[in-house]
Each structure stands twice: as C-alpha cells, then as structure tokens.
N, C-alpha and C positions, 0 to 999 in steps of 0.2 A: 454561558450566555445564549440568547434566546437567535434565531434569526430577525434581520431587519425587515419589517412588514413592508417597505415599500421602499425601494433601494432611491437612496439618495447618496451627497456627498457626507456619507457618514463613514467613522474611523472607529474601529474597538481599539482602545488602547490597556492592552493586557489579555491577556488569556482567560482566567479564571477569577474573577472579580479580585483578586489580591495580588500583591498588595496594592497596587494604581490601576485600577480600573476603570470604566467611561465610557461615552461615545464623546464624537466631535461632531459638528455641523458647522458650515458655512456658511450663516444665512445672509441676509440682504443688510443695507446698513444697519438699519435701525430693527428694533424689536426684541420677542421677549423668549424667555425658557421658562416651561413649566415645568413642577417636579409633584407628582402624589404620591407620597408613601407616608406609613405610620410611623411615626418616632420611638425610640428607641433609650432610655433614659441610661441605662448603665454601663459603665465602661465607655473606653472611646470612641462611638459610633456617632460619624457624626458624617456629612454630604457637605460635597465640597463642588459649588458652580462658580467657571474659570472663564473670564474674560482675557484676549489675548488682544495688545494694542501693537507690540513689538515684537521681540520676540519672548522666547519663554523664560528669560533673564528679567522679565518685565510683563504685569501681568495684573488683574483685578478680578478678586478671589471674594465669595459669598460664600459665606462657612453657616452651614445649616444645622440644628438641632443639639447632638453632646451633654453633658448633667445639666446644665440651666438651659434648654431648650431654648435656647434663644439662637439670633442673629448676628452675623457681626457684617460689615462691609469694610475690604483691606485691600491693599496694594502689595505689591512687593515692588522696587526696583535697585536693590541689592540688598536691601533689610527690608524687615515689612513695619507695614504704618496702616493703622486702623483709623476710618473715616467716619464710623458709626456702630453703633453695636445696641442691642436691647435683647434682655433675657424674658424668659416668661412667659413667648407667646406661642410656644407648641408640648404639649402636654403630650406623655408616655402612654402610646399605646391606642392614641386618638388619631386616626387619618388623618393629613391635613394637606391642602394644597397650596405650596408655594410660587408666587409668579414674579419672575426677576425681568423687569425692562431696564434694557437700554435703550437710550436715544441721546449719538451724540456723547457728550460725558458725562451725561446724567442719568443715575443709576438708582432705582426705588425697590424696594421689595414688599409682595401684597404675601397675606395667610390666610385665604379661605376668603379673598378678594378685597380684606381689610389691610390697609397700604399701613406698615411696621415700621419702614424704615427706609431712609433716601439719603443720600451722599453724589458729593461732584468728584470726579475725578480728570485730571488736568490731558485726557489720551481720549479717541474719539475710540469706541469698542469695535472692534471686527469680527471677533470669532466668538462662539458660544459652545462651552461644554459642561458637560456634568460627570465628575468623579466621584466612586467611593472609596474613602479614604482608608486604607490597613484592612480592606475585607470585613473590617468587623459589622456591617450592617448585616443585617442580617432578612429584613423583610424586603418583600417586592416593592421596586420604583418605576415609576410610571413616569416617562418624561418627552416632550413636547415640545417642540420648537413653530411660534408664528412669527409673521411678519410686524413692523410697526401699526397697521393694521386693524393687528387682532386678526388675522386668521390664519390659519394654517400655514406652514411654509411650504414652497413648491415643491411636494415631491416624497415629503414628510409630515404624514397629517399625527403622526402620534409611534410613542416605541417603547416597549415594557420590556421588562429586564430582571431575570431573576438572580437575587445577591444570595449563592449557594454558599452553604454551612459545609465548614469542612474536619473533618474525622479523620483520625488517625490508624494503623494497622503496625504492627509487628507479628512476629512467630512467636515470640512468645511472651504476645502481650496479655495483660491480666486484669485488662478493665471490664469493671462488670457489662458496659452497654455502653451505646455509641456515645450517651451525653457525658462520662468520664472520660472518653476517646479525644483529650486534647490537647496532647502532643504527643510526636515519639521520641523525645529524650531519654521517656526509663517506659520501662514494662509496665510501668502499673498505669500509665496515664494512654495507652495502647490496646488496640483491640486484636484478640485473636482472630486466625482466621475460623474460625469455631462461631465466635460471637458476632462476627461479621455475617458469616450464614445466618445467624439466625435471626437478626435484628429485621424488624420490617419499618417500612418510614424511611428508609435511608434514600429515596429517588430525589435526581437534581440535586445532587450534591459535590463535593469534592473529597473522596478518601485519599489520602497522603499514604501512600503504601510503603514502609519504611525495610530497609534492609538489616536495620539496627539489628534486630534480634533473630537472625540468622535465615536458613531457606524456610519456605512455606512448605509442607510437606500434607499434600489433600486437593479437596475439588474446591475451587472457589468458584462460587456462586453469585454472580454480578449482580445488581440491582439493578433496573429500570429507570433512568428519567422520566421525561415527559416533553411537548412538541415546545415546551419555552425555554429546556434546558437538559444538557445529559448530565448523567452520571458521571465523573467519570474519574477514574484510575490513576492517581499521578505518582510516579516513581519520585523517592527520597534515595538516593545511591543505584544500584543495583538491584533490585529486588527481583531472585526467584522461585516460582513458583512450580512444584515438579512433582509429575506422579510418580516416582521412585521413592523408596523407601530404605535406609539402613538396615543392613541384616547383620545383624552379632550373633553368639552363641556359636560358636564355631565349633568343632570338636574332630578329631582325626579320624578319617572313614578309614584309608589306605595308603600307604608310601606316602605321597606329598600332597593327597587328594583330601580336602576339607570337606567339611558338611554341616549346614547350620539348616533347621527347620524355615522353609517359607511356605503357607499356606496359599498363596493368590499364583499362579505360575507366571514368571517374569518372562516378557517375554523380550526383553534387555536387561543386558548388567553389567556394570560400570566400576571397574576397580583402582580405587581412589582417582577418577576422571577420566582414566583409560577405559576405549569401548571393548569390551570383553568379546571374546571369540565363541559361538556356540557350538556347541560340538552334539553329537547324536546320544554318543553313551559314556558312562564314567570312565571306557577302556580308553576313550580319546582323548582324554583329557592328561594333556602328557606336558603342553607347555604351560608357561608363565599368562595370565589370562584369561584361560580354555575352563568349561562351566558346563555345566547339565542340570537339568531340572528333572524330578520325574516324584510322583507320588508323595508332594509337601514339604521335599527334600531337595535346597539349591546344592553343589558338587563344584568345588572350584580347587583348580592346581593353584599349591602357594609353596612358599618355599618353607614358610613356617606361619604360627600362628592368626589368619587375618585381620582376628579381633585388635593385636597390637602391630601386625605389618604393615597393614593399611588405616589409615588413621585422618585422611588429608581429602575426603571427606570419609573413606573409608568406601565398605563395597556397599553398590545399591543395585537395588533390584525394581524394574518397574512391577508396579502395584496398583494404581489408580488407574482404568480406566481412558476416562477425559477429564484433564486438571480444570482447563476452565470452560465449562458448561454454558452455553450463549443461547439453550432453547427457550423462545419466544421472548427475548430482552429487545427492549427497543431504548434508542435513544441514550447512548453509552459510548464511554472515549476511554479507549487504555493509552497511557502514555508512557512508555519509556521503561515495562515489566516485562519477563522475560520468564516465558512458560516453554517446561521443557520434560522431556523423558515418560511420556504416555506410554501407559499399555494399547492405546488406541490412539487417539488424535489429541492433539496438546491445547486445542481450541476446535468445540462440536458444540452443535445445535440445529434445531430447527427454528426455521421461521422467524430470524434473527432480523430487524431491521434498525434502520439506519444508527448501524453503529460501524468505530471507527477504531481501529490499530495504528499506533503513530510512534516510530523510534521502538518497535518491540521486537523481542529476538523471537524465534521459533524453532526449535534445534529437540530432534534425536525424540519422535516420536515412534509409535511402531507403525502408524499408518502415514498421516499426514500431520502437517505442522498444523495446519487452521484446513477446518474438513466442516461441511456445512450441508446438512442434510436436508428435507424435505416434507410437508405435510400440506403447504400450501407452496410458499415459494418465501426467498428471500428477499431483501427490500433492501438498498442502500447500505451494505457493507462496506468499509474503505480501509485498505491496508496503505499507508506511506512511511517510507523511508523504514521500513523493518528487515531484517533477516532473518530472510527464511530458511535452514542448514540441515544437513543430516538424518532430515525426515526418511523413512522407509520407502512411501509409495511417492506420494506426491506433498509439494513446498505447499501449495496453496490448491485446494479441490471446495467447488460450488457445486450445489446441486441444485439447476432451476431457481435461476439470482436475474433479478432485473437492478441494474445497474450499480455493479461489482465495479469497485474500481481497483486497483492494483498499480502502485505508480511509486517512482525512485527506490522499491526493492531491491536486494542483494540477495540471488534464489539459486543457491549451489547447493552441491553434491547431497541433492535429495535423490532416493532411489539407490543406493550406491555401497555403504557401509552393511547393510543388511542383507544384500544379494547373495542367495546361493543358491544352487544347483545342485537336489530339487527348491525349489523353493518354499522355506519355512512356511509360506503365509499365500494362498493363493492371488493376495490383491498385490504382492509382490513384482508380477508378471505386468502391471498395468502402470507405468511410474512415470513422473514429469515433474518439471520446474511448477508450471501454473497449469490449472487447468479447470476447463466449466462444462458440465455436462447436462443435458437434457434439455427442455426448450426454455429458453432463454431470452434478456434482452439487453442492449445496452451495454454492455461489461466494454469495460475499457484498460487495457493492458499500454501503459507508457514511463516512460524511460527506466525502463529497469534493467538489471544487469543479471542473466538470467544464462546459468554455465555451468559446465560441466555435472548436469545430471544424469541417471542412468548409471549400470555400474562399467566397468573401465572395457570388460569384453561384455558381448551381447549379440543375442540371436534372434531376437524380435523383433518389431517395428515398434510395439509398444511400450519396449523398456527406456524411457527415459527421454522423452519428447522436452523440448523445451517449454513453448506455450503449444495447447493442446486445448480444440473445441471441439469436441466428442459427442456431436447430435445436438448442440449447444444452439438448436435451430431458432434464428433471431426470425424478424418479421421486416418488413421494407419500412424505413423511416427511422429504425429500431435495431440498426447495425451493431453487431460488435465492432472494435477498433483496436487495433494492433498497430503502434505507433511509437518510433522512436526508441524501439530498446534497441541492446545490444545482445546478441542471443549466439553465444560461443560453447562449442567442443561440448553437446550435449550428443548423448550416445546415438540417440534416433531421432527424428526428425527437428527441425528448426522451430517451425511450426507449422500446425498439422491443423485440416481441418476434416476433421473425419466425420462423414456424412452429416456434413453442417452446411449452415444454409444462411447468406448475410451477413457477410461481415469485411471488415476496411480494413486490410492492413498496408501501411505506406509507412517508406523514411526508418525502415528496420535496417541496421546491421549485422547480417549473418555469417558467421564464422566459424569454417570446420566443424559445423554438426555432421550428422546422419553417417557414424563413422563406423558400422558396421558392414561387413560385406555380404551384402544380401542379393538376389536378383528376383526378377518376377513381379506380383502385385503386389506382396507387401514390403517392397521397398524400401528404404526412407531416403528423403531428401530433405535438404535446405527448405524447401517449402511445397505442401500438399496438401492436395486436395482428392477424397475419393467419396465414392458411393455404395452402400453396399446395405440389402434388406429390407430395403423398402424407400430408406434414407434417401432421399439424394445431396449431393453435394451442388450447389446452386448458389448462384451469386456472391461468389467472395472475389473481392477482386484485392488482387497486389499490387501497389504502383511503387515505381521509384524506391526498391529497395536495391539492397547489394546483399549478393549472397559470393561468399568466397570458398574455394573448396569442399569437402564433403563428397560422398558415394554420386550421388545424382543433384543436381541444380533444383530442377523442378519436377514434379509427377503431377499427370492427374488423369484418373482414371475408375472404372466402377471394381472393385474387388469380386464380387458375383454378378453374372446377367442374370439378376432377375425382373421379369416383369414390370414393367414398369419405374424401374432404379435407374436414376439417371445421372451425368454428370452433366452441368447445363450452365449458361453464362456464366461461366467464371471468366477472368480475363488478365493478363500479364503485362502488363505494361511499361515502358520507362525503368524495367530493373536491369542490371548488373549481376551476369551469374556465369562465372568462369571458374577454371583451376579445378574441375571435378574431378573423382576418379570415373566414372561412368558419364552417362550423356547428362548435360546441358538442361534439355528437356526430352521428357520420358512420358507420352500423352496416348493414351489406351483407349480399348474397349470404352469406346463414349468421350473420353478427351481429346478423343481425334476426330470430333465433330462425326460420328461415324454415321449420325441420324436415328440408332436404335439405343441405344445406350447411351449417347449426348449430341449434345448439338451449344451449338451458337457461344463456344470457348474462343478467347480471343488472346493469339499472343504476337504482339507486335511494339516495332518501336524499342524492341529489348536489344541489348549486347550481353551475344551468347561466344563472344572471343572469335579468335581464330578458327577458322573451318575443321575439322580433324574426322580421321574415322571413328564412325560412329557416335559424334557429336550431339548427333539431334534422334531420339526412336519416336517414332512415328507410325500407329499401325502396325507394330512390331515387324517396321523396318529400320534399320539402322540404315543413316543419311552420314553423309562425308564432307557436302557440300550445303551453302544455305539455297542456292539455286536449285537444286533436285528434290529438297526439302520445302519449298517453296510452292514450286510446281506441284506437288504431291499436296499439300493441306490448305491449298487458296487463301491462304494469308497473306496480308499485309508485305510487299518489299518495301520495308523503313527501318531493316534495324542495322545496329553497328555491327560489320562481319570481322571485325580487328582487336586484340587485344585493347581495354578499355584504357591502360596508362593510368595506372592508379601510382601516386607518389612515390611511396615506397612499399609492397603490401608487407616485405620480409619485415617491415619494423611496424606494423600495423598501423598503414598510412593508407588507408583504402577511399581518400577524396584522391578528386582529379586534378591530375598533372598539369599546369601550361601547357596546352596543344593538344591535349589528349581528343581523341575524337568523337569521343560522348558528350562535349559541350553542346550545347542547341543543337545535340541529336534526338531530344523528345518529343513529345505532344504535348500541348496546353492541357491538362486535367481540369482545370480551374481548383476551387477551393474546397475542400481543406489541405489538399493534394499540396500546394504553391509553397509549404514551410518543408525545409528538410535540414539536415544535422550541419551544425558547423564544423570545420577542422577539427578544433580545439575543445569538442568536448569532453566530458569524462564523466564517464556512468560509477552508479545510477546520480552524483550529488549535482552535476553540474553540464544539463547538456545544454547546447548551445544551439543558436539557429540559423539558417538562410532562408531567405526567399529565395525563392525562382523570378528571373523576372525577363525580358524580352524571350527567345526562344528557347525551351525547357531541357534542361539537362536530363541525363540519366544515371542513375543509380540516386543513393541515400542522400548524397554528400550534392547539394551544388557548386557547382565551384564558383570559387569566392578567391583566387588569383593567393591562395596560400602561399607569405616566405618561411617555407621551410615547414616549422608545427613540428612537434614532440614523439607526435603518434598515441593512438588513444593510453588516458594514463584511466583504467579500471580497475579501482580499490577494493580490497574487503572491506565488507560496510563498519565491522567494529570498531575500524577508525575514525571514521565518520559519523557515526549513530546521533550522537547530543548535537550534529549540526543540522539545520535548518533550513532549507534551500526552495522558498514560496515563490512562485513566479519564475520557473528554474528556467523554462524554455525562453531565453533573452534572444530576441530579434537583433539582428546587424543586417545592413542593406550587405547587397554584392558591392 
C-alpha cells in the first residue's frame, strides 16, 4: 500500500491488499465515496464499499463490479438482504467512476455521474470505507471521500492505492515465469530463485517466499517498487536464504581426515549445523569439527564417511559472497525470511533506500549480518523486530545512512564465534552489536536488546562495542538518537561515540559492558566519547540513562593531541552509573575542559554512588571525594554522592527503590528527555514507559512507586519473532 497523501482519520485495514484490505474514513454525517478504477471481468474481483450504522455485526455493503459488472446495494444484520442490484452498467477493462452518496438512509449510486441505483435503508450511515475483496483485484483504485456538499473532506482531498499482484517462490520451483508463479502448493506452480532473478516487471508486488521446497541456496536479487507501493517479500513458514553450499564427494585424505573438492575458499563451515572449528593446517585437524581449506581442497576430521555421517543437513561450506544484494533497490519490505551464512555480509549494497527488514533473522555471516556500503549514501533503511546473531564483525554496519532506523532487534553474539588470535580476517579486530560509520544523519537506535557481543576475552577497545558511531558525524537538527535499549555484557564499550559529532542518547539501560581490563586512552566504558585525527567528538549528549558495572562508568577524552582535535560540549546529565571496576568517570586530555583539547563538557546532576578511592579521574588525577573533585573541574555541586538504591540490582531491578535518593534529584530537560522506561518492561517485544513529571528523577527508570516487579524479563527473540508489538512504547502516568 501507497502512503496517505494527506493524513487524515484514515485506517489501513490489512497489510498487503489480501485478503481484507481498505482504508476507513470518518466523514461528516452526510455525503459521498468516490471510487475510479477499471473493471476487471474474470474471476472474482470485485470492490466492496461498507457503510457502518452499528456495529460491524450490522452494516450496508455496495458490491461493485464481478462477471456481470453490475451493482448491487445490501445489508447484513445477521443474514444479508439485498435492496437493489443492476448488472450491465461497468464494462471490462473501461475506467469508470463510481460515486456512492449517503444522506441519512438514503443511499444512491452514480457510474461516470449517471445515478444506477438508490435504495433506503432503515439505519442513519456514519462511517464510510472501501475494501478489496480476496486481493484478487488487481488494477489501481483511486478513492475519495467528500462532504454532503460535494467537496472535498477536511483533511482528505483524494488517496490512490496500489492492488499488488502476488507471485509465488520455492527452491525448487519450476514455473517458467512469474505469470505461472501462482501458488506454492507444488513446484510446478512456484518460481525458482533463478527465475525470480531474472524476471523483470515484478516491482510493487507481493512474492510469497515459500519454504515448501527446502533452503534457497544463491544471491537473491530483490526487485524495486515504486513511491505508491514496495515490493515486498513475505515469508510462507520459514524460508532460508544462505550462501553456504553442500559439499559431497568426500574421499579419505589421512587417518580420520576427509577431503572433498571446493573451488570458492569458505570461509565458514558448518557440520550438519554445528559451526565448525578452523584450524591453520591438516596437522591440526585432530578433533570432531576441526577443517582447513587450502588449494580447492576443504579437510575435515570425521569419524567416518561425511557424505553418509552427516546427512541433517550435512556439511556446508560458505560459497556466496552476499545472499541478498540491496544495491541501488528502493522501495522494498522483507518479512519474516531469514538470510544466513555469507562469505561476506548476508545483506549488502549500495544506495539502498527506503527499504525495510521486519521479523527477519541475520545469523553467521563472515562479515556483518546486514553491511550497507556507499556510492552516494543511503536513504531510509528500517530493521524491526529481527535478529541479528552470530555475524563475525558487526550485527548491523551503515555506511553514510540518513535515517537508519534499528528498533525492537535482538543483536547477540555478533563478533564472537569467529574470533581468533591472530585474526583470520582483519575486519575481525573492528566488531559490534550496531554500528554507523561516516557522516551521517538521523539513525535512530530504540528498544532493542543489544548483548553479549565481542568475543568472551579481549584486548581492544574495538572488539565488540555495543552501539557504536564511528565518525558517524550528524549535523544540529539532524541528531542521532539512542533511546531505550537495553545494552548488556558487551565485551567493550556500551556505547561509543568515536569521533562523532550529535547525537541523543537518553532512557538506555547499561549493564556490565566494557569488560575488558584495559587502562589508558583506549579504555572502554559504559558509555564514550573520544576525539582523535582531526575528528572531534562534539555534541552528544546522555541524559537519564543507568549504567551498572563494567571497567569505567564514563570516559571522554581525545585519543591523540592533534591540532585542532577536540573533545567539546558533550554533556552528562541525570544518569546512574555505579558498581564499576575503575572510576565512575574518566575525563582527559580535553574532557577535562582543559581549553586546548576541550572545553565546555558538562557533567552534572549525575549519581556517581558512594565516594571511594579513585572514584572520579580527572586530569589524570584520581579523586576520592566529590568535594576535591568538584573543586578541581568547576562543576556543577547537584549530584547524588550516595548509593542510588536501586530495588534489587542482584535480580536485575535497577528502577528506584521507595526513598531512594535519586528521586527529584534531576534537572527538567524538557522534551523528548520527560519519557523514560517503566518497571515492567521487557526488551526488545514490550518496553513500557513513564513520564517524568514534577521534579526529575535520575537514571533510566522514573520512579513510578513500584510493588515489587519481576526484574527485567529479556527474551531471545526466536521466541517472539511472528509477534507484533506497534506502538510498543505505552505511556502510564507516575
């Protein structure tokens, strides 16, 4: 379906024009619905405009077009009862414009402004809509809503609506072209993913991507919509899509070491769904698992023959590149398919715009799950409600995206399965949950559930960041936003903004990231900010988050003094950040407002717990007290110097206790700052919200006088995936 040209009270009922599709409008008492489209004579395609007097138990139905192109005018109010009906007067394949008035109970119908047909019906009309009945229409409808009148409705002068045709897919479907593509019950009525590439005409459609006839095994190649409707990709079961490929022909190298011919070098491989061990040389290849590749020749230890050992799906080896290729697609929806096991990224492209991931998995690429490169920039991408797992480098990487959104994701142990020492792959060294690099705008990162990436030890700052903005430099007006996730037990940083420049993050909960033990500039914490090459790090500001544990609280600082590199109004506000192993806050060369290096950082209004040695570094001094630490950086005396009194944090209860002393220990921020997390939510399907409202709390959580609460309940998403949760962030007062 198309967007609504002029937002009224209009309602899409259905997704994808089938099988009950529509809009709804609300108009004034009286007046009319217009409808233009061309008819359609075969089969049962026929428009269906629905008066509502009651409820929808009860109701006055105008059935349009069908094999006698006629009209009928009916009722229902527990059987149906027809009030008038005349065939004959819209001919196949002729435009024609139908205008249905009500006024009152009297209900006429005009065809090209020639009045066909009138009927009373005993109920005064209130609502007006137009449905297409079982999808089968298939041309464009144009429809209209005015007043008694005759003109326009307030707010709705006119809405067109594309009725997409929809095609079918299997692996090993064997229909010549998309127009035999019409169903997936058997292979023959089913397109290949072969015939899918190469068909052209398929934009603004719906392909039914069926799992019927087993994995998709190649690149699939999207098609294009258009700005009145996407393309788009709807999952029938499971269906996936994977650049791995089956390798047979097994035959015995040595002792218990196999050998089967692969030409492409994998650079994963999977035995019967177990991820395979790589090893350097056939001498190491000593366990169950364990694999080398070298000169066209895969090497796998088995116990006996793999062609009949493994069988379930047997051993695969990555072979494709990138499965599904998105350069230069605009205007496309994947729903509910599940691309996995790239020799490179499992979703790549350039200059991909407004297209959308919804309910899709992303698992066990060699680089990234969804990787999005660059030639101009990208345009309206949206990931919801998918999992993103096991990727190599990074869950989700943009390159130069104006506004990326990323929201109710499930983004684990990306960075982590493939880590070794040295590292296979040099983009290995650079890994995270989410991440957007280069200059940037808009990206919006919210509620997602976004944990343990990175691998398990680690000796960089860059192995395994949670969300991650990496010179990802936004413009003023033009913020990123970082909002509402939960962002747990990632190897290095929480979220990082590395010489990045604007951006909002508020109402995050952080927990036990930045869990390597490092010291110096490249640190990680809970949450940073640095400068370094020219970069500066400028204007991001954190409000009202909670950071729990982890090496250091907060850092922010320039990695190099160079010339001109600065670190500059950033500022901390109203967060929650205790239980570290190091300090609290960690603020350097230019975070320490030093004048040459930075200036004008602001952190105050925060609860940084209990005073302790070494607390607070400051000018690479370590501070013991907030008072000497105070004195020293001319900040602000407003924050909490006491344990924050978080419910329970051992059962991961990190809202505030009755009494705790971070209630109306904030600053007003105003808006968009004023929503923050309720108790009882639970990422990514179902987070919940408070206002702030008289004097501003601090941390994520406002309190909201919680009895008791569960502690956060966060699910793997494949439990959740086929649920739906629109409108997730629900407002409750305090």
């Amino acid at each position: 379906m198309t967007d609504i040209i002029y937002q009224a009270p209009v309602t899409q009922l259905g997704s994808y024009s089938q099988p009950w599709s529509g809009y709804e409008y609300e108009p004034p008492a009286d007046g009319s619905i217009e409808i233009t489209y061309t008819p359609e004579s075969a089969g049962d395609k026929y428009i269906e405009a629905f008066f509502r007097y009651v409820l929808w138990n009860s109701f006055v139905q105008v059935l349009i077009g069908g094999t006698t192109g006629g009209l009928w005018i009916k009722y229902f109010d527990g059987g149906w009862n027809t009030v008038s009906t005349i065939a004959g007067v819209l001919t196949d394949g002729v435009s024609a414009t139908i205008r249905i008035t009500y006024v009152g109970t009297s209900i006429k119908v005009y065809v090209n402004t020639v009045e066909q047909l009138t009927g009373t019906v005993d109920y005064n009309l209130t609502t007006a809509y137009a449905r297409v009945q079982h999808g089968l229409v298939t041309n464009d409808i144009e429809l209209r809503w005015y007043t008694a009148g005759g003109v326009p409705a307030i707010g709705l002068q006119s809405y067109n609506f594309t009725i997409k045709k929809t095609y079918y897919m299997r692996a090993d479907g064997t229909a010549a072209n998309k127009e035999a593509a019409t169903s997936d019950a058997q292979a023959s009525t089913s397109m290949s993913l072969a015939t899918h590439n190469s068909e052209s005409g398929l934009g603004s459609c719906n392909i039914v991507v069926s799992d019927a006839g087993g994995v998709y095994r190649g690149t699939l190649a999207p098609k294009s919509g258009d700005a009145t409707a996407d393309t788009t990709y709807i999952a029938s079961g499971s269906p996936i899509f994977s650049g791995a490929a089956l390798v047979s022909g097994w035959t015995l190298h040595a002792g218990s070491v196999w050998k089967a011919t692969v030409t492409t070098e994998p650079q994963q491989v999977w035995i019967d769904g177990a991820f395979g061990d790589r090893k350097t040389s056939i001498a190491n290849c000593v366990n169950a698992l364990d694999w080398y590749w070298a000169a066209n020749v895969l090497y796998l230890y088995a116990a006996s023959d793999p062609d009949t050992l493994y069988t379930t799906p047997g051993v695969e080896g990555g072979s494709i590149s990138d499965v599904l290729d998105v350069t230069g697609l605009v205007y496309a929806t994947f729903d509910g398919i599940t691309v996995e096991k790239a020799n490179h990224h499992n979703v790549f492209g350039y200059d991909a715009q407004h297209v959308t991931f919804s309910n899709c998995t992303l698992q066990w690429a060699w680089h990234s799950g969804a990787g999005f490169g660059k030639t101009t920039h990208n345009d309206y991408v949206t990931f919801e409600d998918c999992i993103v797992r096991y990727n190599a480098v990074n869950g989700i990487f943009s390159n130069t995206s104006t506004h990326l959104t990323i929201r109710r994701c499930e983004v684990y142990e990306n960075g982590r399965h493939q880590y070794a020492n040295p590292d296979w792959s040099a983009d290995h060294q650079w890994t995270s949950g989410l991440k957007i690099w280069d200059a940037s705008n808009n990206a919006l990162f919210e509620y997602n559930y976004v944990h343990d990436n990175g691998p398990l030890v680690t000796e960089d700052i860059n192995l395994g960041n949670g969300i991650w903005l990496d010179f990802a430099n936004a413009t003023a007006g033009n913020e990123h936003v970082v909002r509402y996730n939960y962002i747990k037990d990632n190897a290095a940083c929480g979220i990082y903004c590395e010489g990045n420049q604007y951006s909002l993050c508020y109402g995050n909960l952080l927990v036990d990231n930045a869990k390597c033990a490092q010291s110096g500039v490249w640190s990680v914490a809970q949450m940073r900010v640095d400068a370094r090459d020219g970069s500066d790090g400028q204007y991001n500001w954190f409000y009202n988050n909670t950071a729990y544990g982890g090496l250091y609280g907060i850092i922010c600082l320039t990695t190099n003094q160079v010339a001109g590199t600065e670190v500059k109004y950033n500022r901390w506000r109203n967060n929650i950040v205790v239980e570290t192993t190091l300090a609290r806050l960690y603020a350097d060369t230019g975070g320490d407002n030093d004048g040459v290096n930075g200036t004008g950082n602001v952190y105050n209004a925060n609860c940084f717990g209990a005073q302790a040695a070494g607390f607070i570094n400051w000018n690479a001094t370590a501070y013991a007290t907030y008072d000497a630490w105070l004195a020293a950086s001319s900040q602000l005396d407003n924050n909490v110097e006491v344990d924050p009194s978080f419910q329970d944090a051992g059962s991961d209860q990190y809202w505030l206790k009755t009494g705790s002393p971070c209630i109306d220990a904030g600053v007003n921020l105003g808006s968009p700052y004023n929503v923050g997390l309720g108790y009882d939510s639970v990422w990514p399907s179902a987070v919940t919200a408070v206002n702030q409202s008289g004097a501003w709390d601090l941390g994520a959580y406002p309190y909201s006088n919680p009895q008791g609460g569960t502690g956060i309940t966060s699910r793997y998403r494949h439990f959740l995936r086929r649920k739906r949760h629109h409108g997730i962030l629900r407002e409750r007062s305090r």
